[in-house]
C-alpha positions as CSV (number, residue, x, y, z in Angstrom):
1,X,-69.4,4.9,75.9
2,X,-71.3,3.2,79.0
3,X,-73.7,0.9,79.0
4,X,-76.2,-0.1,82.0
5,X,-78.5,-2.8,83.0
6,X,-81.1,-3.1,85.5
7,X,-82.6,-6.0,86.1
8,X,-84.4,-5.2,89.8
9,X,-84.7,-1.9,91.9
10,X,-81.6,-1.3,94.1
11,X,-79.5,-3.0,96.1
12,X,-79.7,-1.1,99.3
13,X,-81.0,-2.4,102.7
14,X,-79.1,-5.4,104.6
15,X,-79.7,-8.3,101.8
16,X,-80.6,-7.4,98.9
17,X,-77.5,-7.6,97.3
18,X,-77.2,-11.1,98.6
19,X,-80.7,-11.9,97.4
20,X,-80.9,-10.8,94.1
21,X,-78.8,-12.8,91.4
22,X,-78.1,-9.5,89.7
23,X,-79.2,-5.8,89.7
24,X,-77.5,-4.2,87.2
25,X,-74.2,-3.9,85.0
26,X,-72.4,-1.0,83.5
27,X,-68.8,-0.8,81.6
28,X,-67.1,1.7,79.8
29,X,-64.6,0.6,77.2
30,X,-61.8,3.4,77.8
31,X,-62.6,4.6,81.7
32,X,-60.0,3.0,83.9
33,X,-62.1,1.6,87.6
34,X,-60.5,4.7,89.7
35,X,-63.1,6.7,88.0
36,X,-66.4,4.9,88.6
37,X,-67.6,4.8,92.3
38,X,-65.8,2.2,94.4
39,X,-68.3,0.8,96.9
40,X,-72.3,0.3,96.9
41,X,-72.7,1.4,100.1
42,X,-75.1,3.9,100.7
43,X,-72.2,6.6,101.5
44,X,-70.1,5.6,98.6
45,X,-68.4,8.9,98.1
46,X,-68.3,10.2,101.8
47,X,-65.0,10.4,103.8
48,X,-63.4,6.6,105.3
49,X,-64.6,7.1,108.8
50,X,-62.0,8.2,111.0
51,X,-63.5,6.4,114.1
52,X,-63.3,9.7,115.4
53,X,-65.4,12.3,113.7
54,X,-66.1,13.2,110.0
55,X,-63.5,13.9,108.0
56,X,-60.8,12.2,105.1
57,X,-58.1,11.4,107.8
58,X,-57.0,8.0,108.4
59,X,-57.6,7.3,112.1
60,X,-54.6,7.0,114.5
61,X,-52.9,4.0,115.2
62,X,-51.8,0.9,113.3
63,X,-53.7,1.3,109.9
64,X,-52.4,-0.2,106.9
65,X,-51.2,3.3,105.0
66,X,-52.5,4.5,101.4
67,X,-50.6,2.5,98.6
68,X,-49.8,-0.4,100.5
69,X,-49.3,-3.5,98.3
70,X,-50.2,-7.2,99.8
71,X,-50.4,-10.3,98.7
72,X,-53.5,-12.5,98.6
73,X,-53.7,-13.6,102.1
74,X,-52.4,-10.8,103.9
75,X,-54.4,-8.4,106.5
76,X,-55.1,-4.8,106.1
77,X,-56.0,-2.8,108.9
78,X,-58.5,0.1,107.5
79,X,-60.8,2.7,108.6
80,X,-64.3,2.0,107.6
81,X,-67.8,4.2,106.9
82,X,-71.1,2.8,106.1
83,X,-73.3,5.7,106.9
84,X,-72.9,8.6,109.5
85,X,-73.7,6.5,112.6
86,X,-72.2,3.4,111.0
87,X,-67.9,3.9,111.1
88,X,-64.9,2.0,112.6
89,X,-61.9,0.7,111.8
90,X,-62.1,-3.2,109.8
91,X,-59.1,-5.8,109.3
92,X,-59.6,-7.0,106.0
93,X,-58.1,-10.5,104.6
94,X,-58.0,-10.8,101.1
95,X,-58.4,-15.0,100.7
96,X,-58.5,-16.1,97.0
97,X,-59.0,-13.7,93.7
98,X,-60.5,-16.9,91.5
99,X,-61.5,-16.8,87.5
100,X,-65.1,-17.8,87.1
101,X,-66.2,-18.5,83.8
102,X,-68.4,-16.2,81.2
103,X,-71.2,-18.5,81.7
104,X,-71.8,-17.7,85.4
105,X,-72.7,-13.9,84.3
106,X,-76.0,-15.3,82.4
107,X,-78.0,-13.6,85.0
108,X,-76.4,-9.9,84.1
109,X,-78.4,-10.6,80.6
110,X,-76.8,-9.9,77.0
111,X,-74.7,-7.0,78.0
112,X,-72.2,-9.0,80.4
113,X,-71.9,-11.3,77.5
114,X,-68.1,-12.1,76.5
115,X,-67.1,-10.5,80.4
116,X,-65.4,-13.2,82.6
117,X,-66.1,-12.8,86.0
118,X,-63.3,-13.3,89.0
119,X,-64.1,-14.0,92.2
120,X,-62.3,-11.7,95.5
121,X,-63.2,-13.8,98.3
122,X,-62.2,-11.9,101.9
123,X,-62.8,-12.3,105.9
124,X,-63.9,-9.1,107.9
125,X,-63.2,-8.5,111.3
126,X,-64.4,-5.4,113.8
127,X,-61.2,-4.1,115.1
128,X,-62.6,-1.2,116.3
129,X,-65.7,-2.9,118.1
130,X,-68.1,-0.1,116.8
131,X,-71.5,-0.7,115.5
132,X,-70.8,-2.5,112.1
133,X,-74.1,-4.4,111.8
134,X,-75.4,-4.9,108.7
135,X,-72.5,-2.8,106.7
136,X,-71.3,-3.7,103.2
137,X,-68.1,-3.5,101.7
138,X,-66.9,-4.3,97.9
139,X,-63.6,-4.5,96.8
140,X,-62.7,-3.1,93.3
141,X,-60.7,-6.1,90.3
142,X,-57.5,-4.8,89.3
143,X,-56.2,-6.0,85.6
144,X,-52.8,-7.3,85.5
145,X,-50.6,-4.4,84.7
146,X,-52.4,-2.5,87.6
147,X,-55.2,-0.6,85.6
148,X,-59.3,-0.6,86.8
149,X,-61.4,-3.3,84.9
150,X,-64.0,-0.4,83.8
151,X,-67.1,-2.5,85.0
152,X,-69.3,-1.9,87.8
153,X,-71.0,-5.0,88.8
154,X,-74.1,-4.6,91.5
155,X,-75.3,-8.1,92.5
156,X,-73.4,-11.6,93.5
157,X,-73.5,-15.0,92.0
158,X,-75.3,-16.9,94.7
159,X,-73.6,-20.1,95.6
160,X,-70.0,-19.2,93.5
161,X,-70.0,-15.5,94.9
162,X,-72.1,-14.4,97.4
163,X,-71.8,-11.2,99.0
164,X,-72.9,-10.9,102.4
165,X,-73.4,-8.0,104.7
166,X,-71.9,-8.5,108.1
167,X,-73.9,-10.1,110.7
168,X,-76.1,-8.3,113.3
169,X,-73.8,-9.3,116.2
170,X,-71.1,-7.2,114.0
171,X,-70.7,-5.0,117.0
172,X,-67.4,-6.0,119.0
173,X,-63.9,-6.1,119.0
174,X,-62.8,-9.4,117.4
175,X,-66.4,-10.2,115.2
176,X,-65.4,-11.5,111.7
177,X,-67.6,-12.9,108.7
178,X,-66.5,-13.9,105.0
179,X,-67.7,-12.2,101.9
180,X,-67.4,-11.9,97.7
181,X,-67.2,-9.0,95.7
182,X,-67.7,-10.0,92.1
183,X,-65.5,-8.3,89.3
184,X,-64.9,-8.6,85.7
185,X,-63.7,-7.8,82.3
186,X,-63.6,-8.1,78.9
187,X,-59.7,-7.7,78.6
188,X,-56.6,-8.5,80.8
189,X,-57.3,-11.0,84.0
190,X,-58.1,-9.7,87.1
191,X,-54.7,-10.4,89.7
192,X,-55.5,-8.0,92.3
193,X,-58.4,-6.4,94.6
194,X,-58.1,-3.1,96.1
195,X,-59.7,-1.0,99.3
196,X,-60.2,2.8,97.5
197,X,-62.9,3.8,100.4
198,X,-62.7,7.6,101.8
199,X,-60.9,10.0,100.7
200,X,-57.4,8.8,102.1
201,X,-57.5,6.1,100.3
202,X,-59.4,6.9,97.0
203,X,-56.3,8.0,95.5
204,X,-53.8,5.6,97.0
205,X,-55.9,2.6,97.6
206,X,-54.1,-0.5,99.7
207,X,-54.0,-3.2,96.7
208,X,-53.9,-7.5,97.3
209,X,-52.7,-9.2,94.3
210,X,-51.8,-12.9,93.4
């Protein structure tokens, strides 16, 4: 069975993710990740953004393909939607996947009690050079053994994990910023982080682990 927290209303808009300590937790004991939606984003279940119209396809040219694995510090090359007007194509750099401990989830309240949290720290570029401003991405844990960690995490832990939309000037080719998606678990470790975004890659996602 699930369970949920909400501590504040939403975490929509361009900060408030970044502002708020915590919006809410949820975990399910038996789920695996792959079936609990992947991003926050406001389109979280539309298609990856072809760069070239709606639809699930990859766009052309050198994209990292569905089911790629990497290592932590390696660069992916992904098509990227926000919201309808808001699409592209992003390089993403998985930096450091690093074990927080269960004290740092305090402000998730008593439900994320005995959770440790792990910390996937990445850089963003605009490859595309689209209109990027302002978008949010969130990468998914991935247990050792390859399985989902079950939890949905909405929030950041300011100063240890902070995740930050891109900046407004995210509009050209070559743009970058740095960002943390928070994960966690009650079970195995977190050794990986993986892009599941779109329908391409929802299935097959490209996966970074230590």
């Amino acid at each position: 069975m699930g369970f949920a927290l909400s501590a504040c209303n939403g975490d929509d808009g361009e900060s408030a993710a970044k502002e708020t300590p915590s919006a809410s937790v949820s975990a399910s004991a038996s789920a695996p990740a792959s079936s609990e939606p992947s991003s926050e984003s406001p389109t979280d279940d539309s298609g990856d953004g072809d760069g070239d119209g709606d639809g699930g396809e990859a766009p052309a040219g050198d994209v990292t393909a569905p089911g790629t694995k990497l290592k932590v510090g390696d660069r992916a090359v992904l098509p990227f939607r926000y919201t309808s007007d808001k699409k592209g194509t992003i390089a993403v750099t998985v930096t450091a996947i690093e074990k927080g401990a269960e004290s740092d989830m305090a402000a998730f309240g008593d439900k994320a009690k005995g959770m440790t949290p792990y910390f996937i720290k990445m850089k963003v570029e605009n490859v595309g050079g689209t209109d990027l401003s302002y978008a949010s991405l969130k990468l998914d844990g991935v247990l050792d053994g390859g399985a989902g960690t079950g939890v949905i995490l909405m929030g950041d832990i300011p100063g240890t994990c902070d995740r930050e939309t891109a900046p407004r000037d995210f509009t050209t080719k070559g743009a970058s910023y740095e960002t943390c998606s928070l994960a966690a678990t009650k079970t195995a470790p977190v050794t990986g982080a993986e892009f599941d975004e779109g329908d391409t890659y929802s299935d097959n996602p490209v996966v970074w682990a230590n």
